[in-house]
C-alpha positions as CSV (number, residue, x, y, z in Angstrom):
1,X,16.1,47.9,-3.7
2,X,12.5,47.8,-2.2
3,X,12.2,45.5,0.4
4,X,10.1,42.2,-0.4
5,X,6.9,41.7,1.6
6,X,6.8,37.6,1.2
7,X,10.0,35.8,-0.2
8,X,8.3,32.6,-1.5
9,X,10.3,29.5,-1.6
10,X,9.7,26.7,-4.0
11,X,10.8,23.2,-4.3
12,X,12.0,21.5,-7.0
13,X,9.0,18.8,-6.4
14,X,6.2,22.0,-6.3
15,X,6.1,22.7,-10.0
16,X,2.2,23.7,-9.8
17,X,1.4,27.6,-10.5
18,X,-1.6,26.9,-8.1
19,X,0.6,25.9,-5.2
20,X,-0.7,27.0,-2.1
21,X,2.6,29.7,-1.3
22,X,1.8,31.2,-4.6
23,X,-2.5,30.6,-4.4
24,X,-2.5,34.1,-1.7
25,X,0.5,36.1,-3.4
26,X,0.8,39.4,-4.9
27,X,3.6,39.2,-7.7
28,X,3.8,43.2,-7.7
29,X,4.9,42.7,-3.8
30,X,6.2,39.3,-3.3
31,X,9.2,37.6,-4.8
32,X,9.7,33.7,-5.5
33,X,13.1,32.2,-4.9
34,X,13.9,28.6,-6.8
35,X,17.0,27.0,-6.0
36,X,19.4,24.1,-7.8
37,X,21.2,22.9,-5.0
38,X,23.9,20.2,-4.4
39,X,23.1,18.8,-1.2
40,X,19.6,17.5,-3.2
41,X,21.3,15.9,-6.1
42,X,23.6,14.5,-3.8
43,X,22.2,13.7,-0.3
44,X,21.7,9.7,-2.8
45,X,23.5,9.2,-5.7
46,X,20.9,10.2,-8.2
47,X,20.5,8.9,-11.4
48,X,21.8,11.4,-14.1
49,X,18.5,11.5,-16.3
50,X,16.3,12.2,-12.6
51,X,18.6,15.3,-11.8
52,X,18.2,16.4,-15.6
53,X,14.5,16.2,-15.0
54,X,14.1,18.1,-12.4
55,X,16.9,20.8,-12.9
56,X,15.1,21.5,-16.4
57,X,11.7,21.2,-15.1
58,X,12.5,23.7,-12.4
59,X,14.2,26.1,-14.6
60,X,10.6,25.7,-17.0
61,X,8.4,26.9,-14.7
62,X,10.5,29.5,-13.6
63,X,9.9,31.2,-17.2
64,X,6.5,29.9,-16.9
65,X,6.1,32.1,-13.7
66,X,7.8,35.0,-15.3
67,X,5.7,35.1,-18.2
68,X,2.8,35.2,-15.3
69,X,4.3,38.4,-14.0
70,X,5.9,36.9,-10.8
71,X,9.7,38.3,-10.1
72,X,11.8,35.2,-9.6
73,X,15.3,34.9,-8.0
74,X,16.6,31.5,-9.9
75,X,19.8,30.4,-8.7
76,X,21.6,28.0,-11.0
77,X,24.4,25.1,-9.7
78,X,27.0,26.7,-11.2
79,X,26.2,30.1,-9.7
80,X,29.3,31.3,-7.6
81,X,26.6,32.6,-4.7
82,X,25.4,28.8,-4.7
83,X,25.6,27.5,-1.0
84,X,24.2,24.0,-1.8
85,X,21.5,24.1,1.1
86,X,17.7,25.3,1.9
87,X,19.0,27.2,4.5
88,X,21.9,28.4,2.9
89,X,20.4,29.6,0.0
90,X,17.8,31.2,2.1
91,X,20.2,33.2,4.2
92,X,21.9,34.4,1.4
93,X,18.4,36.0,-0.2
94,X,17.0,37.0,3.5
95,X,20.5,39.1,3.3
96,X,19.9,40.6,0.2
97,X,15.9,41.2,-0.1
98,X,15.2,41.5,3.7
99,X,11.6,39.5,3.3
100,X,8.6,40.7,5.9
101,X,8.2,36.8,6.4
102,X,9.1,33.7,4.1
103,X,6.1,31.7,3.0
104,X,6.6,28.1,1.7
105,X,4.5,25.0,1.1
106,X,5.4,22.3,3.8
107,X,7.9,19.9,1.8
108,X,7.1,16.5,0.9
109,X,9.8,14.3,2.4
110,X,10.9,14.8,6.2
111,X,14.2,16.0,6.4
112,X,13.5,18.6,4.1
113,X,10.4,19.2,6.5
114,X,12.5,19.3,9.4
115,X,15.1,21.9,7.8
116,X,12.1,23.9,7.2
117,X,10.8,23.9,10.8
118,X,14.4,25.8,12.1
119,X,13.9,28.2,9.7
120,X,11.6,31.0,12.0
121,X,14.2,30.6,15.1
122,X,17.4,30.6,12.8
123,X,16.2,33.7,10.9
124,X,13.7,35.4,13.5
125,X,11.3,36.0,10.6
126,X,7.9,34.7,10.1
127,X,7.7,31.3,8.3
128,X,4.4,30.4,6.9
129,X,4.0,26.9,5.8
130,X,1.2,26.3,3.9
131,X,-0.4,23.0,3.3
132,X,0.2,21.1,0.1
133,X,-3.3,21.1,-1.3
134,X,-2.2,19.4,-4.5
135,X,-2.6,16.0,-2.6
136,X,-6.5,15.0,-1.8
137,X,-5.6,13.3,1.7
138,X,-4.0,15.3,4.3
139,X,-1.4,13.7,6.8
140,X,-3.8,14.9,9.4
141,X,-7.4,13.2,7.6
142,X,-5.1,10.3,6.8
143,X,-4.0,9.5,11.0
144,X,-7.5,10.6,11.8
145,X,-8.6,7.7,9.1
146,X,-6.3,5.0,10.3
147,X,-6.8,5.5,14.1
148,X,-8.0,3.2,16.0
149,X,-8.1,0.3,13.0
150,X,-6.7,-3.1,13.7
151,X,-5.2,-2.9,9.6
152,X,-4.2,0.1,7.6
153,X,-5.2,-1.7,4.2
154,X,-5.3,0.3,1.1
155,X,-8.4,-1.0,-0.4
156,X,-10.6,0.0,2.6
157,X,-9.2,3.5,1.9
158,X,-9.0,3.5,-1.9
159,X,-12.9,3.2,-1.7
160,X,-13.3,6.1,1.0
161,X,-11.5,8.5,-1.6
162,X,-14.1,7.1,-4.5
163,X,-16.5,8.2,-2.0
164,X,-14.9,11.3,-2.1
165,X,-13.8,12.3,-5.2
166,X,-16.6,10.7,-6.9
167,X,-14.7,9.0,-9.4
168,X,-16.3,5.9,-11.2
169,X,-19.3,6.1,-8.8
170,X,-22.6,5.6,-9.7
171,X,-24.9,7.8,-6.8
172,X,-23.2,5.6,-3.7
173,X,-21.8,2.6,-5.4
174,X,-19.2,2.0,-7.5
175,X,-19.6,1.7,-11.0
176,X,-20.0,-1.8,-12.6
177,X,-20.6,-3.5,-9.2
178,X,-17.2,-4.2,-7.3
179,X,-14.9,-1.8,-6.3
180,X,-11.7,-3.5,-7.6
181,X,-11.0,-5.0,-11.0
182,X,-7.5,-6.5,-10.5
183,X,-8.2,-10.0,-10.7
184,X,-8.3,-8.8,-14.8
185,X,-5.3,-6.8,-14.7
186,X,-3.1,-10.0,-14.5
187,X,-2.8,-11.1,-18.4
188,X,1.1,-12.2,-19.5
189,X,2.1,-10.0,-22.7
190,X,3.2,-11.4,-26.2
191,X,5.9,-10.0,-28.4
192,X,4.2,-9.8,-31.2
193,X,1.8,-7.0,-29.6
194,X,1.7,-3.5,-30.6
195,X,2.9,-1.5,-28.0
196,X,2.5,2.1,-28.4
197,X,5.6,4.3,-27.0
198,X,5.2,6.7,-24.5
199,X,5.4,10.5,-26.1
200,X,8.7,11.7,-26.4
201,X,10.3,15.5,-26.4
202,X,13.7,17.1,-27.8
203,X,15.8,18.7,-25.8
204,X,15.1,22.5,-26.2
205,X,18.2,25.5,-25.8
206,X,17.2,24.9,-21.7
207,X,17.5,21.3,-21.6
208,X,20.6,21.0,-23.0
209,X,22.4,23.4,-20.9
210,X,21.0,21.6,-18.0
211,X,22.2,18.3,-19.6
212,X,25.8,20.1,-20.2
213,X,26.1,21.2,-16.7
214,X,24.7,17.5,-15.9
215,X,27.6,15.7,-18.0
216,X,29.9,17.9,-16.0
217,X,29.7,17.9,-12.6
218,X,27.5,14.2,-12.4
219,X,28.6,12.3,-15.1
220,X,29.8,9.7,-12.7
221,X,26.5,9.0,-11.1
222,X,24.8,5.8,-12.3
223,X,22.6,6.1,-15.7
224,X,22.6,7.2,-18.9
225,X,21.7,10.9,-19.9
226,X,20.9,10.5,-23.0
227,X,19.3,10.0,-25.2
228,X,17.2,13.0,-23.1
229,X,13.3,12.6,-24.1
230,X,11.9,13.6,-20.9
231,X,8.8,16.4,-20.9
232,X,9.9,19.6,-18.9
233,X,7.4,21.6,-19.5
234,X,3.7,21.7,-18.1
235,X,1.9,22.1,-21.7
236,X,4.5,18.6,-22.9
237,X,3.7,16.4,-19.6
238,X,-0.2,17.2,-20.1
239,X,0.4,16.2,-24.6
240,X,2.1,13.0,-23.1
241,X,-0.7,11.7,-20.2
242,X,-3.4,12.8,-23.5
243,X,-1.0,10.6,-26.0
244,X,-1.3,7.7,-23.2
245,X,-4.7,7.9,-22.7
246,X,-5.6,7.3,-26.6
247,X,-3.3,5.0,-27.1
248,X,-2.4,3.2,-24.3
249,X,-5.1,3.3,-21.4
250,X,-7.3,0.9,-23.2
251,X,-4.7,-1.8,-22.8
252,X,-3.2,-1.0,-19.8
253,X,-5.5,-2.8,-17.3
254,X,-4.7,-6.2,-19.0
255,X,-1.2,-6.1,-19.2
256,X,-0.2,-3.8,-16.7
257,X,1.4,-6.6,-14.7
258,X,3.6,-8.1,-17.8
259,X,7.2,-7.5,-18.6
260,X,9.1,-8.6,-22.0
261,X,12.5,-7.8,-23.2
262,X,12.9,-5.3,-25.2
263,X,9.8,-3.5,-23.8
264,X,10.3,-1.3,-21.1
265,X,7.0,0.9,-21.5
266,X,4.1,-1.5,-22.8
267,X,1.0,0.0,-22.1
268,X,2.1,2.2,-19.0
269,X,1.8,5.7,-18.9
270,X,5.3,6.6,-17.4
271,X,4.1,10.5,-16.1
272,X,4.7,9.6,-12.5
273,X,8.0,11.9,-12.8
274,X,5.8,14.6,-13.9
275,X,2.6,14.3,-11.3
276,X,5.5,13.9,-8.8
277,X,7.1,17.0,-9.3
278,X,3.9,19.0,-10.2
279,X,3.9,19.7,-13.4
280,X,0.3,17.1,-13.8
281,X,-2.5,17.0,-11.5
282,X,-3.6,14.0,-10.1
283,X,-7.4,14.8,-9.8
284,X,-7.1,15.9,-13.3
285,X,-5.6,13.4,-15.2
286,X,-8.0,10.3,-13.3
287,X,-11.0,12.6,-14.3
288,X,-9.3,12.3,-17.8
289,X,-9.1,8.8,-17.4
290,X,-12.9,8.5,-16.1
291,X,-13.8,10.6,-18.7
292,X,-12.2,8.1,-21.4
293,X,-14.3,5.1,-19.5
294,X,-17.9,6.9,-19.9
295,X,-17.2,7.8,-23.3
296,X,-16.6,4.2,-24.1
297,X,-13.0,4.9,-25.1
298,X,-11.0,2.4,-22.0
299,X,-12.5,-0.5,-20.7
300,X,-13.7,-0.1,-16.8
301,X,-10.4,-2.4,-15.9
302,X,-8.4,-0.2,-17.3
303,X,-9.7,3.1,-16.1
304,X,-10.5,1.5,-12.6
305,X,-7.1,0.3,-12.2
306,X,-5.2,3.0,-13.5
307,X,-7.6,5.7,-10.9
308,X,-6.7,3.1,-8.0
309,X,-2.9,3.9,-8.5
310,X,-3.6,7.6,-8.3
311,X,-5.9,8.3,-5.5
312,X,-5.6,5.0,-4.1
313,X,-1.9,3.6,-3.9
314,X,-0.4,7.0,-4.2
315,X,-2.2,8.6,-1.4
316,X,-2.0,6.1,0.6
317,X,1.8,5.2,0.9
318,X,2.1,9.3,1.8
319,X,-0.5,8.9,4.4
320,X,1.6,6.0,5.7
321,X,5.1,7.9,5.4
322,X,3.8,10.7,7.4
323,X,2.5,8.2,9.9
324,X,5.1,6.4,10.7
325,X,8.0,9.5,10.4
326,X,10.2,9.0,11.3
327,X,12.2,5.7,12.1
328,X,10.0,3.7,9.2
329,X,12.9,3.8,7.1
330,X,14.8,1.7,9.1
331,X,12.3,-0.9,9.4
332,X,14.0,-4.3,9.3
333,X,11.4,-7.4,10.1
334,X,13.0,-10.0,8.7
335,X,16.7,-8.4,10.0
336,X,17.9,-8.6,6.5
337,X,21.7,-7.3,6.3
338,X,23.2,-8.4,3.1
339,X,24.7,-5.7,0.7
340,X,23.1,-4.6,-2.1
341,X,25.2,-6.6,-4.6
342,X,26.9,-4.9,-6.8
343,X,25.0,-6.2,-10.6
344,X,21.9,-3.4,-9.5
345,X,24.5,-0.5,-10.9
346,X,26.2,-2.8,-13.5
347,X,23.2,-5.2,-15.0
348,X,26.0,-7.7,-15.3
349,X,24.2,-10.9,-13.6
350,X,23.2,-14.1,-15.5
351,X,19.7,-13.8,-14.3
352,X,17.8,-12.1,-17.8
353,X,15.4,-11.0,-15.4
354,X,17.4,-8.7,-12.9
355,X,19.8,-7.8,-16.0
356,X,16.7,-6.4,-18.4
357,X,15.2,-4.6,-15.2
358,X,18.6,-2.7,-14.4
359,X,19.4,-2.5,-18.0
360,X,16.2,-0.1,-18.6
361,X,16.5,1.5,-15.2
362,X,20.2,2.6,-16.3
363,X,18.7,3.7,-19.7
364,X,15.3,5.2,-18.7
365,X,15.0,6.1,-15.0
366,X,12.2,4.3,-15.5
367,X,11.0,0.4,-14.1
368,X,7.0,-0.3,-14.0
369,X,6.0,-1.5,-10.9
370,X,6.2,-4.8,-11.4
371,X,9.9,-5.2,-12.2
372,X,10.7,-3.5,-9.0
373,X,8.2,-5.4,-7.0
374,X,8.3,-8.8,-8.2
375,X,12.0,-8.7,-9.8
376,X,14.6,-6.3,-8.1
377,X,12.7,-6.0,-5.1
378,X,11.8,-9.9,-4.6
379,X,15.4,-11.0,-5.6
380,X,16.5,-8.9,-2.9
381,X,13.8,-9.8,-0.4
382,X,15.2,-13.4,-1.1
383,X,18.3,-12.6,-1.1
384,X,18.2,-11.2,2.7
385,X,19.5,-7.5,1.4
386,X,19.6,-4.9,4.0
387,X,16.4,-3.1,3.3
388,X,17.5,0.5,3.7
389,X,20.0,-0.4,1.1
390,X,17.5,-1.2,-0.9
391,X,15.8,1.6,-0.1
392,X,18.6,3.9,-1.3
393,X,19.4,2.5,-4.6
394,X,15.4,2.9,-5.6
395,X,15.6,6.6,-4.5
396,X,18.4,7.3,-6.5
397,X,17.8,4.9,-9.8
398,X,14.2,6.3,-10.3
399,X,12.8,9.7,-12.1
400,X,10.0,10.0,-10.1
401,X,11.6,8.5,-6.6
402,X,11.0,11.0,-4.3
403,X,11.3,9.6,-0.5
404,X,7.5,10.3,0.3
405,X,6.4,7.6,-2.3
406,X,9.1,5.6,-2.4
407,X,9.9,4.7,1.2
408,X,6.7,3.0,1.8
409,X,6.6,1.0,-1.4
410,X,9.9,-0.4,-0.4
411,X,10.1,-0.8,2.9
412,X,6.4,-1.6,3.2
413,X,5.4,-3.2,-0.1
414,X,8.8,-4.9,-1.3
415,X,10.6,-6.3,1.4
416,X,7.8,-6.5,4.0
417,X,10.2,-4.7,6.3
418,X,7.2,-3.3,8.3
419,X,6.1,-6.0,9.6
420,X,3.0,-5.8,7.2
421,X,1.7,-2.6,8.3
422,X,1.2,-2.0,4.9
423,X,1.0,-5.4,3.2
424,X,-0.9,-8.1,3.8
425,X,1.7,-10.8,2.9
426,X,5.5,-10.6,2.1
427,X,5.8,-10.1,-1.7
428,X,8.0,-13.0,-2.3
429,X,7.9,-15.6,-5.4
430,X,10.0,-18.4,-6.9
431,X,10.9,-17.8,-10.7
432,X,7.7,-19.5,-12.0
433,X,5.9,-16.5,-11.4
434,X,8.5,-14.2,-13.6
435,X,8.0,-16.9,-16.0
436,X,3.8,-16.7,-15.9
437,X,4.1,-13.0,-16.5
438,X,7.6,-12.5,-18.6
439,X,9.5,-13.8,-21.6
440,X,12.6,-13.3,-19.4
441,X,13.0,-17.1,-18.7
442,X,13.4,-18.4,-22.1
443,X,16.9,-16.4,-23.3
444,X,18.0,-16.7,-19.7
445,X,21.3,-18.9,-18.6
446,X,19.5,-20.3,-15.5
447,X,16.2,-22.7,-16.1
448,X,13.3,-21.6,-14.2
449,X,12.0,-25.5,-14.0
450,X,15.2,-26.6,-11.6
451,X,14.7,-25.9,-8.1
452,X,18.4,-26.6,-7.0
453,X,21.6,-27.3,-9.0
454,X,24.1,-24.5,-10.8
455,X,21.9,-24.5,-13.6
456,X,18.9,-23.5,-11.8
457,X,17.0,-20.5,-11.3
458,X,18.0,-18.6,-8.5
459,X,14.9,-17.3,-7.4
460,X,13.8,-21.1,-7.1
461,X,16.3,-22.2,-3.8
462,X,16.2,-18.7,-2.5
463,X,12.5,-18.8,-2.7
464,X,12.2,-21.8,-0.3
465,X,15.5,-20.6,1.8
466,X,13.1,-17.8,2.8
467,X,10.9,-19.4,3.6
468,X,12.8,-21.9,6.0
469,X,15.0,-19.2,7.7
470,X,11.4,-16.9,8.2
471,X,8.7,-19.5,9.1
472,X,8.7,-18.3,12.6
473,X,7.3,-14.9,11.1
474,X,5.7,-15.8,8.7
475,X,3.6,-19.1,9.3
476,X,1.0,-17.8,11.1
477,X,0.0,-15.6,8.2
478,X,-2.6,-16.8,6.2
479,X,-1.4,-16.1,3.1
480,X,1.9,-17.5,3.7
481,X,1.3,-20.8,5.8
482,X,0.3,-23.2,3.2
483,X,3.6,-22.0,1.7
484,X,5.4,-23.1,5.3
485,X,3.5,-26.5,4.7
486,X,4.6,-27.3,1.6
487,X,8.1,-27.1,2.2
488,X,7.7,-29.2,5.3
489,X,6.3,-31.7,2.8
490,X,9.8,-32.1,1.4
491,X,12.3,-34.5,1.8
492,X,15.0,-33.4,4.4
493,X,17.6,-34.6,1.2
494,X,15.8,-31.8,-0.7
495,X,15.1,-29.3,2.1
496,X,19.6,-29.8,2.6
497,X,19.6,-29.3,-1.2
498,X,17.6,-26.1,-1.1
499,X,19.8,-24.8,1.4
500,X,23.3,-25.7,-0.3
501,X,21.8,-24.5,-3.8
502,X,20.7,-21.1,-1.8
503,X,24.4,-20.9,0.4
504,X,26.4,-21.4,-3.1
505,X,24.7,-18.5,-4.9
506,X,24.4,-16.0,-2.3
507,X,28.5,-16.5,-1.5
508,X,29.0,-15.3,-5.8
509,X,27.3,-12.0,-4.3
């Protein structure tokens, strides 16, 4: 066998035949290597339908790199060579292709970044590692943005990367005035709405062997695998963002916040697990999205709030990952310790809220954002749960949870763990605000008008409990100390009642 010039290593998250490793390779002298490995579906207990995904994906754009020429080594979990590792793998194909040097796109989440970094010393062959250019902010232009600023908020950067992409600009300034429409983005959803499903795909012959070898060696990891509707392929995940944009986008602004039973999708456009893994772009798809605004096809709320998700809020949280790396995810402000009870694996929990968000994470892999911010992530804010637990359980429950994005929306966004490095106010609320946006409240077993009691809403006590036990870290925050006030303003009977109601429900945990 002829020896390999560049052994090129590719993720399972760098589904993009314009990766940089690939961008500067010959395929009649370089050779790509893909990997299924078990340290990846294990290292959190991923959900069955998110290792499906990505397994089948993966094995995809293998043939879709074939049928581009390139020679690729694909090594399948079951594979009796498989030595569940990076660097395991790697050995193995060093052993049998002897590579001039091994070229790789730097990983997205840090250990896998670290593992990458012995590579050169372990092997004593050249390891270049390539910049992912599929993001638009660097780790490097996003420190050189945040230095020396007393706040790292997104909005002051959302509108730098307008500037820069051009997106929804008119010459300097923003299109329609203001640079943020989210004060319209806030509308409570009714039933009786039509609400256009997110495009759906069988399984092909690929799929369901990766399904089979799913059942088999996971089937005892939390979720269901099928039904299996998932797009694996690049030419599917493009037909579904076009099949949201049509149908969907122009509602999505106003009810992008809601939540109803029965409904897990509404109007979102549930391709993060494919812009996540590479198989979208994100420049691409806003510039779909801009393009459906100017044509008069989405109104500007919709299109604006949908593009500030992408190249704001997504870019962002990575800049801050890569910031803070490492030691941010074990970020405790509050000193929260409580385990993560067990009804976010089972659903089985009185409260219809928690039960309907768990129930479709279980089915779907899939929670918009505002069941995990305002519903699983504020009951467990409340609740005092130990962050990183949290932290864990959304990186394994989630199809597109990979630690990059995730990390910070938790740690940072949820539970406020940070500090507020990255929020400007702990995301905390009693149930009246899951009643304002939901239909949850009226089938549930709690009321969502008592404060205190057995029959009351949970979220009601542990709101107030919170805010008790933290008003030394929290009253001087602006958005939080009229909160601080108001409970002052009660009675010390009802402040004792608060705590009791709060004591009695966290000991059922």
């Amino acid at each position: 066998m002829a020896r390999v010039r560049n052994l090129i290593f590719v993720l399972g998250d760098q589904l993009t035949p314009a990766l940089s490793s690939l961008a500067g390779a010959d395929p009649g002298q370089d050779r790509v290597l893909m990997a299924e490995l078990h340290d990846e579906a294990t290292y959190v207990r991923h959900h069955q339908k998110k290792i499906a995904f990505i397994f089948s994906a993966m094995r995809h754009f293998a043939e879709e790199l074939r049928t581009a020429g390139w020679t690729v080594d694909y090594v399948k979990l079951g594979a009796p060579d498989n030595p569940a590792s990076f660097t395991g793998q790697l050995a193995l194909s060093i052993a049998e292709h002897e590579p001039e040097r091994i070229v790789v796109t730097e990983a997205a989440e840090w250990r896998v970044a670290r593992e990458i970094d012995t590579w050169q010393a372990r092997f004593s062959i050249p390891v270049d590692i390539l910049p992912d250019d599929r993001f638009l902010c660097s780790p490097t232009a996003f420190k050189t943005w945040a230095a020396g600023r007393k706040s790292l908020r997104m909005e002051y950067f959302y509108r730098d990367m307008r500037r820069q992409t051009g997106l929804l600009m008119d010459g300097d300034q923003p299109v329609g005035g203001k640079w943020n429409f989210d004060s319209e983005n806030r509308k409570s959803a009714s039933i009786d709405l039509f609400m256009p499903q997110p495009k759906t795909f069988p399984p092909d012959a690929i799929t369901k062997d990766v399904l089979a070898l799913i059942a088999a060696r996971f089937g005892n990891h939390f979720g269901d695998l099928a039904p299996f509707h998932f797009a694996v392929a690049r030419a599917d995940a493009e037909e579904a963002f076009a099949a949201f944009v049509d149908q969907s986008l122009p509602h999505f602004g106003d009810y992008q916040d809601a939540m109803l039973t029965g409904q897990p999708f509404l109007y979102h456009s549930v391709i993060a697990q494919y812009l996540n893994c590479g198989l979208l772009d994100p420049l691409r798809i806003c510039r779909q999205v801009e393009a459906a605004y100017r044509a008069g096809k989405a109104p500007l709320n919709a299109a604006e709030g949908y593009i500030r998700q992408i190249i704001g809020w997504r870019e962002y949280v990575r800049g801050i990952y890569w910031l803070k790396m490492p030691g941010y995810e074990r970020s405790n402000f509050f000193g929260h310790s409580r385990a993560l009870p067990a009804f976010y694996w089972t659903a089985e929990t009185g409260m219809a809220c928690v039960k309907a968000a768990v129930t479709q994470t279980r089915q779907h892999a899939y929670a918009h954002h505002i069941q995990r911010l305002m519903v699983t992530g504020n009951f467990a804010m409340l609740a005092g749960i130990d962050p990183h637990a949290l932290h864990e359980w959304y990186l394994s429950v989630y199809a597109d949870a990979y630690e990059w994005v995730e990390l910070p929306n938790t740690v940072g966004m949820s539970q406020f763990a940070d500090g507020g490095l990255l929020a400007s106010k702990p995301y905390a609320a009693s149930g009246a605000y899951i009643n304002r946006m939901s239909n949850y409240c009226g089938a549930c077993r709690y009321d969502v008008k008592q404060r205190t009691g057995p029959q009351a809403c949970p979220f009601n006590a542990l709101y107030w409990d919170f805010i008790a036990r933290n008003r030394d870290k929290i009253g001087g925050n602006p958005r939080m100390a009229q909160m601080v006030r108001t409970y002052d303003k009660f009675a010390p009977a009802e402040q004792q009642r608060i705590g009791d109601s709060a004591a009695r429900f966290l000991a059922t945990l």
